[in-house]
C-alpha positions in Angstrom: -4.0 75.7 -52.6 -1.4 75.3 -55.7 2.3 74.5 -55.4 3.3 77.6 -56.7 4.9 75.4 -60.4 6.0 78.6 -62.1 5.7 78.9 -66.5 6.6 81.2 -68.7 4.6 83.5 -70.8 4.4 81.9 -74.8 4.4 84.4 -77.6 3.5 81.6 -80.3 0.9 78.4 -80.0 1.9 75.1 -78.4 0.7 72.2 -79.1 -2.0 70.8 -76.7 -3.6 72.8 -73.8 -4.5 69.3 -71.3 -6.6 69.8 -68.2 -6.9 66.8 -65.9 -10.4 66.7 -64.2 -10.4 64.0 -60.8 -12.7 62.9 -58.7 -12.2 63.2 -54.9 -15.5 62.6 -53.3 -16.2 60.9 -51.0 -16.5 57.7 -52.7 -12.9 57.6 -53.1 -11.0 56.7 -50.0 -6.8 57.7 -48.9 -5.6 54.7 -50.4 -7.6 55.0 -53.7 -7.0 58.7 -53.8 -3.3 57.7 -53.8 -3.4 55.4 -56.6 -5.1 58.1 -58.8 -2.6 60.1 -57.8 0.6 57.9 -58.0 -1.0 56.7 -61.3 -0.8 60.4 -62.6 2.4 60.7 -61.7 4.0 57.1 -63.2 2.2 58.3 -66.6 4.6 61.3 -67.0 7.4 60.0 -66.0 7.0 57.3 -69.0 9.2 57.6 -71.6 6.9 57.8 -74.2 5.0 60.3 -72.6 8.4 62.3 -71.9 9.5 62.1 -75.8 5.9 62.3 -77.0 5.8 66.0 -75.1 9.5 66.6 -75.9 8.8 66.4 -79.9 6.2 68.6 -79.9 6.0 71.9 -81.5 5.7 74.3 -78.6 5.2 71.8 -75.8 2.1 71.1 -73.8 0.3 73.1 -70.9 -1.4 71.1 -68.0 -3.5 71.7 -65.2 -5.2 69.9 -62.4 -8.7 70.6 -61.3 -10.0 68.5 -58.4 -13.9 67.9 -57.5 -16.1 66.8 -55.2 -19.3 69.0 -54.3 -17.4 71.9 -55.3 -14.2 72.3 -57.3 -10.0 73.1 -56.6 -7.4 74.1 -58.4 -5.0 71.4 -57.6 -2.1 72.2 -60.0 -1.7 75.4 -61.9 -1.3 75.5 -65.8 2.3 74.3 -66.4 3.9 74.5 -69.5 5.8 71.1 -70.4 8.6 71.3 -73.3 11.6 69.0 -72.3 12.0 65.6 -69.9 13.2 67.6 -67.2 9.7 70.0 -67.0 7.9 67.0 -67.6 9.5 65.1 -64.5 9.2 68.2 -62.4 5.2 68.0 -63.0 5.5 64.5 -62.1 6.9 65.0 -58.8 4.5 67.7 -58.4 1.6 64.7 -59.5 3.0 62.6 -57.0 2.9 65.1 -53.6 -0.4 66.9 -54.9 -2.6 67.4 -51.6 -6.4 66.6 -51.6 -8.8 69.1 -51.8 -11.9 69.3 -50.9 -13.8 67.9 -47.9 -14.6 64.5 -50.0 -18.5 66.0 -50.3 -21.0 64.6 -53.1 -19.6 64.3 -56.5 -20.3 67.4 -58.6 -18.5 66.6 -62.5 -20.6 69.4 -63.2 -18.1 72.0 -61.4 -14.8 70.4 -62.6 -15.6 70.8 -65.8 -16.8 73.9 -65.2 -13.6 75.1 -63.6 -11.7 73.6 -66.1 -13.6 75.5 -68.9 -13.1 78.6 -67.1 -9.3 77.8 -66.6 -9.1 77.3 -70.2 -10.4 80.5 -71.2 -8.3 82.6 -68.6 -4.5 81.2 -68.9 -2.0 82.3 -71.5 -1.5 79.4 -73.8 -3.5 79.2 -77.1 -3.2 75.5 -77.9 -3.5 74.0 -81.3 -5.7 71.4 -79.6 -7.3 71.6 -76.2 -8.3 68.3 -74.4 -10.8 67.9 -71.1 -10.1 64.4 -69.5 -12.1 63.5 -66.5 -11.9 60.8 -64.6 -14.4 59.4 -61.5 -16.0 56.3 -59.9 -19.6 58.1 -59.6 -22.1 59.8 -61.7 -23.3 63.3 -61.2 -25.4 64.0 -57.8 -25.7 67.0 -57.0 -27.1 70.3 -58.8 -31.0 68.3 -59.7 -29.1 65.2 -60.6 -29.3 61.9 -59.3 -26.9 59.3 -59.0 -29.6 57.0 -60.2 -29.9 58.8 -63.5 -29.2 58.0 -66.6 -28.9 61.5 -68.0 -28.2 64.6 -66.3 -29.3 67.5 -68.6 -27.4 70.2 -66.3 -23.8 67.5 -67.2 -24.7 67.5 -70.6 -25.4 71.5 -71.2 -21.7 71.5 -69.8 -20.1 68.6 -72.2 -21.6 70.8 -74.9 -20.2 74.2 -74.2 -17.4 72.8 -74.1 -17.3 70.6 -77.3 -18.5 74.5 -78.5 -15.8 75.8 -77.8 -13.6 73.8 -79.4 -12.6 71.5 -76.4 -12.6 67.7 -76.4 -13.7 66.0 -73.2 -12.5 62.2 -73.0 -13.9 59.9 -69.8 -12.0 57.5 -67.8 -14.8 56.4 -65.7 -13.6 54.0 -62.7 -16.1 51.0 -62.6 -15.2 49.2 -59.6 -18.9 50.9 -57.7 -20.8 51.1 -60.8 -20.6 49.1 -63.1 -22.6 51.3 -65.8 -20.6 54.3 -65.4 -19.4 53.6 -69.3 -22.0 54.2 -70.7 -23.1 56.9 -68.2 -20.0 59.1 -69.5 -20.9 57.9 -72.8 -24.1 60.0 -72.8 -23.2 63.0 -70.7 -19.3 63.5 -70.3 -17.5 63.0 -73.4 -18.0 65.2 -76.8 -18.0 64.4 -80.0 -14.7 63.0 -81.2 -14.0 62.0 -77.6 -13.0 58.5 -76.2 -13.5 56.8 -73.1 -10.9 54.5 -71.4 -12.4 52.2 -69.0 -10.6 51.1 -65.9 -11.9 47.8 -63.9 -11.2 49.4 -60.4 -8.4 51.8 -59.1 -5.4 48.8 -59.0 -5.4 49.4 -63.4 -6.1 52.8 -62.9 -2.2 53.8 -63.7 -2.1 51.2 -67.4 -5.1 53.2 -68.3 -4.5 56.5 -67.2 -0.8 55.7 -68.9 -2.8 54.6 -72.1 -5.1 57.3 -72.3 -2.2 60.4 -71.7 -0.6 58.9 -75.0 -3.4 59.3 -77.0 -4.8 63.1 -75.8 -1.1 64.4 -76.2 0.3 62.3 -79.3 -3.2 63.2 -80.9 -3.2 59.6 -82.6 -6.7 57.6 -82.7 -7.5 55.2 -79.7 -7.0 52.1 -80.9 -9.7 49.6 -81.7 -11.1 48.5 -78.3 -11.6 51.8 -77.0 -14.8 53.9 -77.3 -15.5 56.7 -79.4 -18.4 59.2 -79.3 -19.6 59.2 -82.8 -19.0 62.3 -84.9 -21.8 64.7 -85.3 -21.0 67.4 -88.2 -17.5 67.7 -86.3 -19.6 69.5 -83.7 -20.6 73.4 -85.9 -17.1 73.2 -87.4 -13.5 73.5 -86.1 -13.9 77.5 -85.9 -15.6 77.4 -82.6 -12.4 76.9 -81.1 -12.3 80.9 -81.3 -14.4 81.5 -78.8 -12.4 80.6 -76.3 -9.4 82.5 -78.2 -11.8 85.8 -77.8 -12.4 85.2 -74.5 -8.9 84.8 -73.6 -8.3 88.2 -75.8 -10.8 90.0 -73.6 
């Protein structure tokens, strides 16, 4: 189920292509779910977020993918250009239904839909940015929650970072406390940050922080966490591949 947000077709490149990745298992109960959401929402109705988007070249296209042992298309890719399209998507944040039937929590297929989703909409993006956020680490799919590495979560963080998509974390720490370093090792690519929030009540000043960074395009500020850089990941060009994909 979408809510039908409707965006044009763009003959030239925008600026950012933004998928938003959240957790809804069932580890995350109505009232948290509602923060996550709420938190969404406040974020772009900031006003730095509204002028950040406004002055962009070409605006910024978001979508929302939802997971728990499977994966939803929450929100539809939307393209944002002005404070008015950027409040719209807010109110659309802020009434966004859960999907799902709050099963296991699979990151593997949210990222997966999101990769797919990236490939198949009509925006070429002069930067495209994964963020995920969750309060659990990978179980399903030959992953345990008591593991340290998931192989299958990593094979997905890196065809992503191949092609050409970063992935930042925002790992929720309130039931596990080493999820850090969890999305440390198998969520975020290289160049990508983390923002850590405590529990879901500081959900919304990081989710708020975090937004600024992935669409201004700036460098987290000392205090956050970045993956270190390995040889920029093959090079820049693999960014065509999803391009030729999206030609096919």
């Amino acid at each position: 189920m979408t809510l039908g947000l409707a965006s044009p077709l763009v003959a030239g490149p925008i600026a950012l292509e933004l998928s938003l990745v959240i957790d809804v298992s069932g580890s995350i109960d109505t009232t948290e779910y509602n923060l996550q959401r709420a938190a969404y929402a406040g974020a772009f109705n900031l006003p730095t977020i509204q002028s950040t988007i406004a002055g962009l070249n070409g605006g910024v296209a978001v979508n929302v993918i939802q997971f728990d042992s499977s994966s939803f298309t929450a929100l539809p890719w939307t393209l944002l250009t002005d404070n008015a399209s950027v409040t719209a998507f807010a109110n659309s944040l802020a009434s966004m239904p859960r999907q799902g039937t709050n099963g296991g929590t699979n990151i593997i297929a949210g990222m997966n839909a999101s990769l797919s989703s990236f490939a198949s909409n009509s925006y070429t993006g002069t930067r495209m940015v994964m963020d995920v956020s969750g309060d659990g680490e990978q179980n399903q799919q030959g992953c345990q929650s008591s593991d340290t590495i998931c192989a299958a979560l990593q094979a997905v963080r890196d065809n992503a970072a191949l092609a050409g998509i970063t992935v930042n974390g925002l790992p929720i720490l309130a039931s596990a406390p080493g999820l850090a370093a969890y999305y440390q090792d198998n969520v975020i690519t290289p160049g990508g940050f983390l923002k850590v929030s405590a529990d879901f009540a500081s959900f919304e000043a990081a989710i708020g922080s975090k937004l600024y960074q992935e669409i201004s395009g700036q460098a987290p500020p000392t205090g956050d966490v970045p993956e270190p850089g390995t040889a920029a990941l093959l090079g820049l060009g693999l960014a065509a591949l999803v391009a030729a994909r999206k030609r096919r």
